[in-house]
C-alpha positions in Angstrom: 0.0 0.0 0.0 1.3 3.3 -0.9 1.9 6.4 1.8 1.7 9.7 1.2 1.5 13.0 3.2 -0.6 15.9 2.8 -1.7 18.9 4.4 -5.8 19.1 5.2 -7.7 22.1 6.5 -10.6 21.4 8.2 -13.0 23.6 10.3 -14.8 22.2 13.8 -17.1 23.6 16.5 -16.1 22.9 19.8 -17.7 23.8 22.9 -15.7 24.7 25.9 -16.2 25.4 29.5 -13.8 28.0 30.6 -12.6 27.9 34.1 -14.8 30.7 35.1 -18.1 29.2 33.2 -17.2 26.2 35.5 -17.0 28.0 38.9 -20.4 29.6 37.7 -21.9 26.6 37.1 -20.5 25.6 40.4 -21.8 28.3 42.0 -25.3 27.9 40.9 -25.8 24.4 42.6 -24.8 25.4 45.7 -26.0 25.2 49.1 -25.8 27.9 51.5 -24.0 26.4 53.5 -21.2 25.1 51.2 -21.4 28.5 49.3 -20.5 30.0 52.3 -17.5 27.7 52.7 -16.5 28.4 48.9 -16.4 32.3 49.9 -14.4 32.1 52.2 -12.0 29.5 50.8 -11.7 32.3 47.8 -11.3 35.3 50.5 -8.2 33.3 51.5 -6.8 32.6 48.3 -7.6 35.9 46.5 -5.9 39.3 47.6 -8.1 41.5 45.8 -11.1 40.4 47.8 -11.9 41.3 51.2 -15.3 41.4 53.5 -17.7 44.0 53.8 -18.2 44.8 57.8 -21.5 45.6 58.0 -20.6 49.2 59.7 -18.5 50.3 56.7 -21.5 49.7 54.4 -24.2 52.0 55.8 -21.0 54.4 56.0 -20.3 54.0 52.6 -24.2 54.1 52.0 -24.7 57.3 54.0 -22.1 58.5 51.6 -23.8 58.0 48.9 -26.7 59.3 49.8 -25.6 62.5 51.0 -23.4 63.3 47.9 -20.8 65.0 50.2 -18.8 62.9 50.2 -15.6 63.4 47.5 -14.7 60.6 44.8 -11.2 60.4 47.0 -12.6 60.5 50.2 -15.0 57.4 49.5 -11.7 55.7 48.3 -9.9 56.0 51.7 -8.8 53.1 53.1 -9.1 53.5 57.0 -6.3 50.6 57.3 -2.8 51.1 58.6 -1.1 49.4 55.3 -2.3 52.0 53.2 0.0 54.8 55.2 3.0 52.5 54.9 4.9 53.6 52.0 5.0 50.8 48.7 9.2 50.7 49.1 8.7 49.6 52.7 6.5 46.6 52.0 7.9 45.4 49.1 11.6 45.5 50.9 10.4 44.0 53.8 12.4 40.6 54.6 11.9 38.4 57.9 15.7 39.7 59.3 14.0 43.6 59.4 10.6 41.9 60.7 12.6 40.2 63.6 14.5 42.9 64.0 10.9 45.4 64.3 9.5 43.3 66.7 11.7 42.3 69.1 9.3 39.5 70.8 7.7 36.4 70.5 4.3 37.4 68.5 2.4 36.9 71.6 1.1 40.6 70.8 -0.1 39.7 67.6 -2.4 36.8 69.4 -0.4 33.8 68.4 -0.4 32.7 72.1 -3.6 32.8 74.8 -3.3 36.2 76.2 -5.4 34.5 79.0 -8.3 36.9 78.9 -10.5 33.4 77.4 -11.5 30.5 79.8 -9.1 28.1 80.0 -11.1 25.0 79.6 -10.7 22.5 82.1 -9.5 18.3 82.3 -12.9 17.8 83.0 -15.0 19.3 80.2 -12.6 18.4 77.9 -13.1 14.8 78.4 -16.8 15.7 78.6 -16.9 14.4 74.6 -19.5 11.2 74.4 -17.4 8.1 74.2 -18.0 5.9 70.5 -19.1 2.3 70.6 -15.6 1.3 69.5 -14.2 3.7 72.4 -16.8 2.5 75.3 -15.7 -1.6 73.9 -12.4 -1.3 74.0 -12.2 0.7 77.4 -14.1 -2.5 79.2 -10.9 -4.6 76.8 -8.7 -3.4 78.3 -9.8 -3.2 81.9 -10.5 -7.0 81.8 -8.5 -9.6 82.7 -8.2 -11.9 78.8 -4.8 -13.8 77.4 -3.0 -11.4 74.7 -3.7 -13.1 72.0 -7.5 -13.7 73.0 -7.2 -9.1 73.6 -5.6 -8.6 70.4 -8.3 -10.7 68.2 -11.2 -9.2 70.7 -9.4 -5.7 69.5 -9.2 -6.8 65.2 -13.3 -7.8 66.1 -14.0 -4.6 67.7 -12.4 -2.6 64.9 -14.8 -4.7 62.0 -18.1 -4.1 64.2 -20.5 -1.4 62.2 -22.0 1.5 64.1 -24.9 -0.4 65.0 -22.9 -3.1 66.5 -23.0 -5.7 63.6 -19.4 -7.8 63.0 -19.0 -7.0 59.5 -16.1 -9.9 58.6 -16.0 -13.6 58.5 -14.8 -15.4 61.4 -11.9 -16.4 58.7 -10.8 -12.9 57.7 -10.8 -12.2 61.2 -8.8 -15.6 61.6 -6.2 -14.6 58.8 -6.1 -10.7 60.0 -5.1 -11.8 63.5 -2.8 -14.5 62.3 -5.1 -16.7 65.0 -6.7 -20.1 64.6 -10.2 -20.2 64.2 -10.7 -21.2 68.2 -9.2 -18.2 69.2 -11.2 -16.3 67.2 -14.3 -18.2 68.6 -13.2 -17.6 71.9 -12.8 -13.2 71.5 -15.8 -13.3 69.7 -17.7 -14.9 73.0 -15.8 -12.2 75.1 -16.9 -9.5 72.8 -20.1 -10.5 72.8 -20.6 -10.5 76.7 -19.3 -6.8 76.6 -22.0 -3.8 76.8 -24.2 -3.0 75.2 -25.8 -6.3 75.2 -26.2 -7.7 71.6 -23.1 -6.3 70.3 -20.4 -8.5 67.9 -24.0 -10.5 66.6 -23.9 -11.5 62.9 -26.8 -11.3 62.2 -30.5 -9.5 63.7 -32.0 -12.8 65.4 -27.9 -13.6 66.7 -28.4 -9.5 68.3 -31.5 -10.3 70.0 -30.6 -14.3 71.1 -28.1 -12.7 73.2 -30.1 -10.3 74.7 -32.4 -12.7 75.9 -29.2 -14.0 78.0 -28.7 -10.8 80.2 -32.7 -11.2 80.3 -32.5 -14.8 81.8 -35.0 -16.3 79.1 -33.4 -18.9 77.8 -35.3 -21.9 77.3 -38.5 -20.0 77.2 -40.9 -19.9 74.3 -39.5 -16.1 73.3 -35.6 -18.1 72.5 -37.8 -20.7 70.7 -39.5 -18.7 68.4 -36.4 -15.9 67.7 -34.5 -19.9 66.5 -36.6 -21.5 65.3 -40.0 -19.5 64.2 -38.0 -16.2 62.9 -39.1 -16.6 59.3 -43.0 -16.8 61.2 -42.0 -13.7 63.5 -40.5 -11.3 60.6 -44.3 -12.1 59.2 -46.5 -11.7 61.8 -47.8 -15.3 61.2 -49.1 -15.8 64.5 -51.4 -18.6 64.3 -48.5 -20.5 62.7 -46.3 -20.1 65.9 -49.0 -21.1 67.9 -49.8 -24.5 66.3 -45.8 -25.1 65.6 -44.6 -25.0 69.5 -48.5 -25.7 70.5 -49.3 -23.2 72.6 -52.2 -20.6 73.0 -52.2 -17.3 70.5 -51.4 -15.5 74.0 -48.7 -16.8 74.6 -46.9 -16.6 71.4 -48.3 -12.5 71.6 -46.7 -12.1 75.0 -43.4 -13.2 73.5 -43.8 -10.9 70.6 -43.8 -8.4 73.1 -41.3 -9.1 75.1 -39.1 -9.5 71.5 -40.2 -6.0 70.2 -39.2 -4.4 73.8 -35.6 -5.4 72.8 -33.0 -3.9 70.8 -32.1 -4.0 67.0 -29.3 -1.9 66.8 -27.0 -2.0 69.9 -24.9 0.8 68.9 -27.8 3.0 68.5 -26.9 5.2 72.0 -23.2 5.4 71.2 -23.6 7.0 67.3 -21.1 9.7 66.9 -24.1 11.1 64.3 -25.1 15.0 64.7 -28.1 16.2 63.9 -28.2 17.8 60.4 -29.9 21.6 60.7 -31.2 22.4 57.1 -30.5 26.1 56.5 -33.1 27.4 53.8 -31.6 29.1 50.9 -35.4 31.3 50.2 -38.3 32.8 52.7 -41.6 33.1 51.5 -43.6 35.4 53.8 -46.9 36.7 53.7 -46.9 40.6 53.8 -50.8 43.0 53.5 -52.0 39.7 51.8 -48.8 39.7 49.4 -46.4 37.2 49.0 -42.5 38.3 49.3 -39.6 36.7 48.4 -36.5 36.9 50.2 -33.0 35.4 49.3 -31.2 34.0 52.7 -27.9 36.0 52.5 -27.1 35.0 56.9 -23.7 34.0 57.6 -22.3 34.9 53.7 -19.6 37.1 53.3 -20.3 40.4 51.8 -17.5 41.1 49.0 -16.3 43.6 47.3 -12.6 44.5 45.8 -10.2 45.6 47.9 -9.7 49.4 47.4 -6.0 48.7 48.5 -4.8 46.6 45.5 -7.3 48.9 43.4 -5.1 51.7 44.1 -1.8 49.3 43.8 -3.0 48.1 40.0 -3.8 52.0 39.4 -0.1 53.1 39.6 1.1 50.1 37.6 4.3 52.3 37.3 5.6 50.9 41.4 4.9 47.2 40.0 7.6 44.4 39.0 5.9 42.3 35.9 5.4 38.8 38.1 3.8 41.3 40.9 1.7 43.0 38.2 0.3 39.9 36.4 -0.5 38.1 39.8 -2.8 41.3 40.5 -4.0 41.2 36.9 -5.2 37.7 37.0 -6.5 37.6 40.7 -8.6 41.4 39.8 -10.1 39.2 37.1 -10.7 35.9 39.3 -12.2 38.6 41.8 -14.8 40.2 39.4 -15.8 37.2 37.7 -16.9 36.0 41.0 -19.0 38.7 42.4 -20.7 38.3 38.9 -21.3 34.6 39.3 -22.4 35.5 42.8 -25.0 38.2 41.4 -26.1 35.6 38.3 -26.7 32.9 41.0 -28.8 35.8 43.1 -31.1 36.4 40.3 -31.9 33.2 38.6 -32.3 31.6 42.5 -35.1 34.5 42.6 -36.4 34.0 39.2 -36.7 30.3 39.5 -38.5 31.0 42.9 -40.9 33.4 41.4 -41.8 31.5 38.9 -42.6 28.5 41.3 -44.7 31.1 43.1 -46.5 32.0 40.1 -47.4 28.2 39.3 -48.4 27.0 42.9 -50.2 30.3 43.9 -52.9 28.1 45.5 -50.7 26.1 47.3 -49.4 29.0 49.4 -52.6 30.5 49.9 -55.1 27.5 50.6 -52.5 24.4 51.6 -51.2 21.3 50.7 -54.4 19.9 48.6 -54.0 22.9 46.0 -50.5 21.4 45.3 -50.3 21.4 41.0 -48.3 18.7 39.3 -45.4 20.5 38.0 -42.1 19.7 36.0 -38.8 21.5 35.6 -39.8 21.7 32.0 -42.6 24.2 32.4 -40.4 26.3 34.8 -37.7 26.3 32.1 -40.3 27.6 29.2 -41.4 30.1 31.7 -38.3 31.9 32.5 -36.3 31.0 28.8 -33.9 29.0 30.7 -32.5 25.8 29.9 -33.9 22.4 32.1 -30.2 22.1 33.4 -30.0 25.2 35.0 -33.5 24.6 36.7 -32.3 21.6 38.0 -29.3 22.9 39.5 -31.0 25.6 41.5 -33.2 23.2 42.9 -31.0 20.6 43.9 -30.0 20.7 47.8 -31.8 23.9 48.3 -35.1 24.3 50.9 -37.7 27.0 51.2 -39.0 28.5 54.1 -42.7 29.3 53.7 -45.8 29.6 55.6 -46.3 25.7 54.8 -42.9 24.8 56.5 -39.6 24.2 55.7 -39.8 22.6 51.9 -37.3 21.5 48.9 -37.5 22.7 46.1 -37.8 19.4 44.5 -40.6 19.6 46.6 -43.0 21.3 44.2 -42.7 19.4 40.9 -44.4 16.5 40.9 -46.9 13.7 38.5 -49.9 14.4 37.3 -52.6 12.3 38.8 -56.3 12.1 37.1 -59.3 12.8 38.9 -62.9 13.9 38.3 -61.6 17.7 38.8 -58.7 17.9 36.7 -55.2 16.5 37.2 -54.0 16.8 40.6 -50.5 16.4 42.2 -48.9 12.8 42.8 -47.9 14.6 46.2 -51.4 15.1 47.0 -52.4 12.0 46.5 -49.3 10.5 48.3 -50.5 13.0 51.4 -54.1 11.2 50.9 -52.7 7.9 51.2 -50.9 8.7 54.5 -53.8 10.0 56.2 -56.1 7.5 55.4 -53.6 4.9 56.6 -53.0 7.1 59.7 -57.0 6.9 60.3 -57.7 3.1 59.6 -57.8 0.5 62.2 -54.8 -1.1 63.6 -56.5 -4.7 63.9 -58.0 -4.2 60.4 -55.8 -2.1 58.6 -56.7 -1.6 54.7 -54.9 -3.5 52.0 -53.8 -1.6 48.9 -57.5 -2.6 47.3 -59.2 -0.7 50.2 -57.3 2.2 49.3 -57.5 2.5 45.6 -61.6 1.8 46.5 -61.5 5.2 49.3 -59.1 7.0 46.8 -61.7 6.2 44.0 -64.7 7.7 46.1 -63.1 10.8 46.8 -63.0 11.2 42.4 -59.3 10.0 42.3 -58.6 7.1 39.9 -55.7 5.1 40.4 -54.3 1.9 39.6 -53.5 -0.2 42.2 -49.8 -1.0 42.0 -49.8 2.7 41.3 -51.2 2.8 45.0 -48.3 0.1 46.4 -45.8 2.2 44.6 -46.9 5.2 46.2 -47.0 3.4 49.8 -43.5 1.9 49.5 -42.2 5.5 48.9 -43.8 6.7 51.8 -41.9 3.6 53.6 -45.5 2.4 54.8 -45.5 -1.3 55.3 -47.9 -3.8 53.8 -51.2 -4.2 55.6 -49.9 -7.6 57.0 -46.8 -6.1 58.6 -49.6 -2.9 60.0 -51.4 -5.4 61.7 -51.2 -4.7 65.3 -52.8 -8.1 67.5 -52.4 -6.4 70.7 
């Protein structure tokens, strides 16, 4: 085959995110909380930026206002840096900054100057002990052969937070370089620690040893959690009854005494916080009105440092590397209070919008809720799907209703003899009629598809189990209350 080279010229369309598209884009999606994180991880990196102090605004507002104020005077900068002269600070080496300060920086707080509580031994070691903590405190104050204490320590370290061994007696075996006896043998010490049921393998192993510290072994509650578990996990009653022939009482008596105990061992020693949702949007009610306002708490209020404004002015006192560093962070700088602004607006637009299509829902309640898609907000405001679905992600409204998402307020269209309502509605519907129903009788997913029915809403019934599961309701058969 022959070769040959030649030159082609050929023309393409490429689209390319720049780096500041990106951090737009970025921006956009959000949270307030990690936004605020993002801020202030840029006010470190970036010179040119610098907070707002709240004081210095209505100064700089009062300013404006009055119009006295001269174009240099507004451009002051009350800090002491801008007094020192431009030679000083870019000569200044740490030999002359020894030499100026002559002590140990404990002026310039680097050290407790002892005007703050010294916190004591004792609420220091006030921090809530872990499970693997609290276990391996009561290892090491019993009396166990090394070996047996340092496989009891490998087991400890493969329990889960609810208490659950999470490896194989084997991989425990070959992690420990032990025999399988001695890993038998730490797992029985383990086990016999507090809280009782921890190192189980499985749920019915958790509550089996439970039953030990109870002193119920033997009794018709060990029988069932071996050999009737299957029966247990589906309320089957009547079978338990006839297969260790005894009355329906008696097998509810030990169902009792089996729910009274505990799944998840580890439960009171979870190192978990609590998650606080900060919403991103009010909605208040205002002489009948609706008004939207944009959570700004706990952001930092920008704006370009007049400092290095001045310093870029007189390019003239500037090496290149020095100018071109300022150059590039003034534009980093700008871009991002623009992103900040874009992110402002479209957050509010989106919001308006979603006012403007659930305007019943805020004024009558959770029934007047319209189905709703991210498409019909998109056509609304001339936006692109994308960019609605970014604003909405991981972001929570605060409204007369309560504290929503706003994921919250799209939703299926379900048919009914009044028009299409929202799948949420009918999802609320389904959980109060559940709520109301008998406990000895509850209502298979039939019963409610007939109820929903009455009320002019026609659903299928898998439509109705799908629904339920979502809601994390049981079946009816797992409802069932026999006591």
């Amino acid at each position: 085959m022959a070769q040959e080279q030649r030159l082609e010229l050929r023309l393409s369309q490429k689209l390319i995110l720049t780096p500041q598209l990106q951090q737009s884009i970025k921006l956009l999606q959000l949270p307030l909380l990690e936004l605020t994180q993002d801020i202030n991880q840029e006010l470190m990196n970036n010179p040119l930026l610098e907070e707002t102090i709240e004081a210095e605004r209505d100064s700089e507002v009062k300013n404006e206002t009055s119009g006295t104020a001269s174009e240099e005077e507004t451009f002051r900068e009350p800090s002491d840096d801008v007094e020192t002269p431009l030679e000083k600070i870019f000569g200044f080496t740490s030999d002359s900054y020894f030499e100026e300060r002559e002590t140990d920086g404990r002026d310039l707080g680097y050290f407790n100057d002892n005007t703050e509580d010294v916190q004591s031994p004792l609420e220091r070691n006030r921090k809530k002990a872990d499970l693997y903590e609290h276990l391996l405190w009561q290892l090491r104050l019993a009396y166990v052969p090394e070996k047996t204490g340092k496989v009891a320590e490998i087991i400890i370290n493969n329990l889960d937070e609810d208490g659950y061994l999470q490896a194989s007696i084997d991989e425990i075996a070959e992690a420990a370089e032990a025999d399988a006896d001695t890993v038998e043998k730490a797992l029985t010490f383990v086990q016999k620690l507090d809280p009782s049921g921890v190192g189980a393998r499985d749920l019915r192993e958790c509550l089996l040893l439970q039953l030990e510290l109870l002193q119920l072994k033997g009794t018709l509650v060990e029988n069932i959690l071996r050999d009737g578990f299957n029966e247990l996990e589906g309320k089957k009653y009547k079978q338990l009854a006839a297969k260790f022939s005894v009355t329906i009482d008696d097998v509810l008596a030990a169902v009792k005494i089996i729910e009274g105990l505990e799944p998840r061992p580890g439960r009171n020693y979870s190192s978990d916080e609590p998650v606080h949702i900060i919403p991103d949007v009010y909605i208040e009610e205002s002489d009948g009105k609706l008004l939207i306002t944009l959570n700004d708490e706990g952001i930092p209020k920008l704006r370009l440092s007049n400092y290095y404004k001045k310093l870029l002015a007189n390019k003239k006192t500037l090496g290149p590397e020095e100018k071109q560093f300022l150059e590039e962070k003034l534009r980093s700088a700008v871009w991002l209070l623009k992103s900040l602004d874009q992110r402002n607006k479209t957050i509010y637009r989106v919001t308006e919008s979603i006012l403007k299509f659930q305007e019943d829902f805020f004024a009558k309640g959770f029934k007047y809720l319209k189905p709703l898609n991210l498409k019909d907000i998109a056509e609304d405001l001339g936006m692109h799907e994308s960019t609605i679905s970014r604003v909405t992600s991981n972001k929570y409204i605060q409204c007369p209703q309560g504290l929503l998402s706003f994921r919250f307020f799209f939703s299926n269209a379900v048919h009914s003899d009044t028009g299409d309502i929202s799948s949420s509605t009918v999802k609320d519907m389904i959980k109060k009629i559940v709520s109301e129903e008998d406990s000895m009788k509850p209502l298979n997913d039939k019963q409610i598809v007939d109820i929903l029915k009455d009320k002019g809403i026609n659903v299928a019934r898998r439509t109705t189990a799908k629904y339920r599961e979502e809601l994390k309701i049981p079946s009816h058969i797992k409802r069932k209350k026999w006591f």
